[in-house]
C-alpha positions in Angstrom: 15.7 5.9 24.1 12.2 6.7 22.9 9.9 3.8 21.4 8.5 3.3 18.0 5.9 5.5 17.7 3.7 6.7 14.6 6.2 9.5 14.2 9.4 7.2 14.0 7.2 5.4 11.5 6.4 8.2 9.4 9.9 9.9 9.4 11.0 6.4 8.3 8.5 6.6 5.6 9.6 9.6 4.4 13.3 8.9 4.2 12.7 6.0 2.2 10.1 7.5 -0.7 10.6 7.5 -4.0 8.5 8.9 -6.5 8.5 6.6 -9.5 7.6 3.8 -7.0 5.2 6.5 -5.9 3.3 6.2 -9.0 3.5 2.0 -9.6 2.1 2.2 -6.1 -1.0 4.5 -6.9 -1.6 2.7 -10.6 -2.6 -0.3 -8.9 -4.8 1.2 -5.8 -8.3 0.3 -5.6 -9.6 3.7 -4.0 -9.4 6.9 -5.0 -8.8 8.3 -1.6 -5.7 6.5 -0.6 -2.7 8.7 -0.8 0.4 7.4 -1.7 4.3 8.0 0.3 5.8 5.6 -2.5 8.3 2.9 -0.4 8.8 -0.1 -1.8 7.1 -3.2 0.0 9.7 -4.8 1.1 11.2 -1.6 2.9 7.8 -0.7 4.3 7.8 -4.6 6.0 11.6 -3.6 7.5 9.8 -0.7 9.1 7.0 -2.4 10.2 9.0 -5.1 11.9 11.5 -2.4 13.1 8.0 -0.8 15.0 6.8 -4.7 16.2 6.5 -3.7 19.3 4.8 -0.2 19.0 1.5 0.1 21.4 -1.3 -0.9 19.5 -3.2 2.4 20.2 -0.5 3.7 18.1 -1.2 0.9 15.1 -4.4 2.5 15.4 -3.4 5.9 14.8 -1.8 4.4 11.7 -4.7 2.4 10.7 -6.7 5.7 11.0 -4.4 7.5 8.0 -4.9 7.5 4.1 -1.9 6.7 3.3 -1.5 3.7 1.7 2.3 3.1 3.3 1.0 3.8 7.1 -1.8 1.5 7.0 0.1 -0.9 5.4 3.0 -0.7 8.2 -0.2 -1.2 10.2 -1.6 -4.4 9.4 2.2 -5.6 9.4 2.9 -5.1 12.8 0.0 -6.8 13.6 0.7 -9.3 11.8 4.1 -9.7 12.6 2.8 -9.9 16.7 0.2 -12.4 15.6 3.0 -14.9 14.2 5.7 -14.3 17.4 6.2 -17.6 19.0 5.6 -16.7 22.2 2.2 -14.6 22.2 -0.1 -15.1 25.3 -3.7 -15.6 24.5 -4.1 -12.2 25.7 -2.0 -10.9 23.3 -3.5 -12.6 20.4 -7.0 -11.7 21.1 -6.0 -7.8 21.4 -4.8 -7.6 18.3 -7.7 -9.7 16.2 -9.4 -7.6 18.4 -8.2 -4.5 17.1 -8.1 -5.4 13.6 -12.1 -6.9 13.6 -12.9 -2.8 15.1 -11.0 -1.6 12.4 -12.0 -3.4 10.0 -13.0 -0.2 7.8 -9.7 0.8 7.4 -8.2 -2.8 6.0 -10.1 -2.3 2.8 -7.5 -3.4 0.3 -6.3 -6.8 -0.9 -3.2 -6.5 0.7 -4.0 -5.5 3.8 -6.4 -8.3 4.0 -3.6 -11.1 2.8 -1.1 -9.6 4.8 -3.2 -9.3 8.4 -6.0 -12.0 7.7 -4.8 -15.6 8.2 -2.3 -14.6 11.0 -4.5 -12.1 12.9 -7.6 -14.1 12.9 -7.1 -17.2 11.3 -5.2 -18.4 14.2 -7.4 -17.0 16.7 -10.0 -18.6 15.2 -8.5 -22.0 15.3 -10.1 -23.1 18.6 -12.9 -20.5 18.9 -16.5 -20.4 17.2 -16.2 -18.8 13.4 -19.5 -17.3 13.3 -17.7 -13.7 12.4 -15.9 -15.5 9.4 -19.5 -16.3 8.0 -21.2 -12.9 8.8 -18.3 -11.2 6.6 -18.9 -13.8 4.0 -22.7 -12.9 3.8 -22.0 -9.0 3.8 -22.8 -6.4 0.9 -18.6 -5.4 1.5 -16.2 -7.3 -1.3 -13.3 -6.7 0.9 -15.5 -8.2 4.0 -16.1 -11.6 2.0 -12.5 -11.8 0.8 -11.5 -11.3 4.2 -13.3 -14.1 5.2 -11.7 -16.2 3.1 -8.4 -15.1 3.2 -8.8 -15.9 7.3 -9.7 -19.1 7.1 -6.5 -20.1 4.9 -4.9 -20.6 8.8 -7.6 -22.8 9.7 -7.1 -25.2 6.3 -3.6 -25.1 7.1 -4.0 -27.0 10.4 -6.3 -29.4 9.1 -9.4 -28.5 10.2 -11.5 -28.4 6.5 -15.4 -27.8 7.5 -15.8 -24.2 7.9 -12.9 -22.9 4.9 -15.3 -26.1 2.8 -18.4 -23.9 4.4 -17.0 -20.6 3.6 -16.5 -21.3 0.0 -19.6 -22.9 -0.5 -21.1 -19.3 0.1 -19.0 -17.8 -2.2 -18.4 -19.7 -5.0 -20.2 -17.9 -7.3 -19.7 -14.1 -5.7 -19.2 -11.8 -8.4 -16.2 -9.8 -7.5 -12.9 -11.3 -8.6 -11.0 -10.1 -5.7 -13.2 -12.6 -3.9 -13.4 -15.3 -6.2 -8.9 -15.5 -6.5 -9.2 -15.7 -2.3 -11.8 -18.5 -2.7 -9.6 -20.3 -5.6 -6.3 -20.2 -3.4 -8.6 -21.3 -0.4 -10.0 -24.3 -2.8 -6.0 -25.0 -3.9 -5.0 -25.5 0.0 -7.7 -27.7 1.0 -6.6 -29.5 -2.2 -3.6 -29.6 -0.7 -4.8 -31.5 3.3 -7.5 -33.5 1.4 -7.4 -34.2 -2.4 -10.4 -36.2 -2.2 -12.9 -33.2 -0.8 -11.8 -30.8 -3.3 -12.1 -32.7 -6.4 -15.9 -33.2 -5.2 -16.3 -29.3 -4.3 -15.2 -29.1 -8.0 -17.3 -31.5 -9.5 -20.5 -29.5 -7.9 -19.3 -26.3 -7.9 -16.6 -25.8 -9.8 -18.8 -24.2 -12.8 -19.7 -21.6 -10.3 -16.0 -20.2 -10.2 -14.6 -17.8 -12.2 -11.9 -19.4 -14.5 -9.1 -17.7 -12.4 -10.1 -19.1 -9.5 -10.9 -22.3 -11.3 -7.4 -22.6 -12.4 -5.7 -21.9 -8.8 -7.8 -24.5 -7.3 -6.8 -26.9 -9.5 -3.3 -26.6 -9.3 -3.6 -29.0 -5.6 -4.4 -32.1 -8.0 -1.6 -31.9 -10.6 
């Protein structure tokens, strides 16, 4: 029996679109040049995880499409690889390896939530985050919210300096798709250590948007 390939993937696709989700799908698209199949979310993850263990020359193919369902499937897979409890190192550092080169192609919010924190984040967690601060200092929106949206791995296992670092860069970036990834960043520290985000609040917290205000202050209710 034949592996998951991009074609499986795509006939799947196709068997499951609908064309009023279609059109909710494309409403809320940031660029023009996506292209919509129109599968729900939750049956695009069933695919994905159906196609785990596709080769990731093939998730590159995918990554490579404009349709909004493919690359989606995509940044699933990997992030379903990333999160498998037994992943060799090698393993982990092809696919954050694969996603940093494609990084082009994971230009939406949800392909940054759904890939970021797994993908990198946790290999980041014992390595040098230099490339979390050169996307936070980059002209790209989706770049600094990936940043951001990485690091919420690295707050999650306690380790506060860099997601603290990260934020400080972007507290007062003015694109709200980066601000809402810095407030839910600010909400989780808030979560490991109370005490460091009330203070990031009291000398920053004018610089955030009220959104993100709002989400970060939901850690000290």
């Amino acid at each position: 029996m034949a592996g998951p390939t991009v074609e499986s993937v795509r006939a799947a696709l196709a068997e499951a679109a609908d064309e009023d989700e279609r059109a909710k799908i494309a409403k809320r698209l940031t660029d023009d040049r996506t292209t919509v199949v129109g599968v729900r979310m939750r049956t695009v993850f069933a695919i994905a995880q159906a196609h785990a263990a596709m080769e990731l020359s093939d998730v590159d193919r995918l990554l490579e499409s404009d349709a909004y369902e493919e690359r989606m499937v995509a940044v699933s897979v990997l992030d379903f690889r990333a999160r498998h409890p037994r992943i060799t190192d090698d393993e982990r550092r092809a696919l954050y390896e694969l996603w940093v080169r494609r990084l082009d192609r994971i230009d939406t919010w949800d392909y940054i939530d759904r890939s970021a924190p797994r993908v990198v984040g946790l290999y980041l967690l014992d390595r040098p985050r230099d490339v979390l601060f050169d996307l936070a200092r980059s002209a790209d929106r989706w770049h600094r919210r990936a940043a951001v949206v990485a690091a919420y791995a690295i707050i999650r296992s306690g380790d506060l300096d860099d997601p603290l670092a990260l934020c400080e860069l972007l507290a007062a970036d003015p694109e709200r798709f980066v601000q809402t990834a810095v407030g839910t960043a600010l909400r989780e520290i808030g979560y490991v250590d109370r005490a460091r985000l009330e203070d990031f609040l009291d000398r920053r917290g004018a610089d955030l948007i009220a959104e993100a205000r709002r989400t970060a202050r939901t850690a000290l209710r």
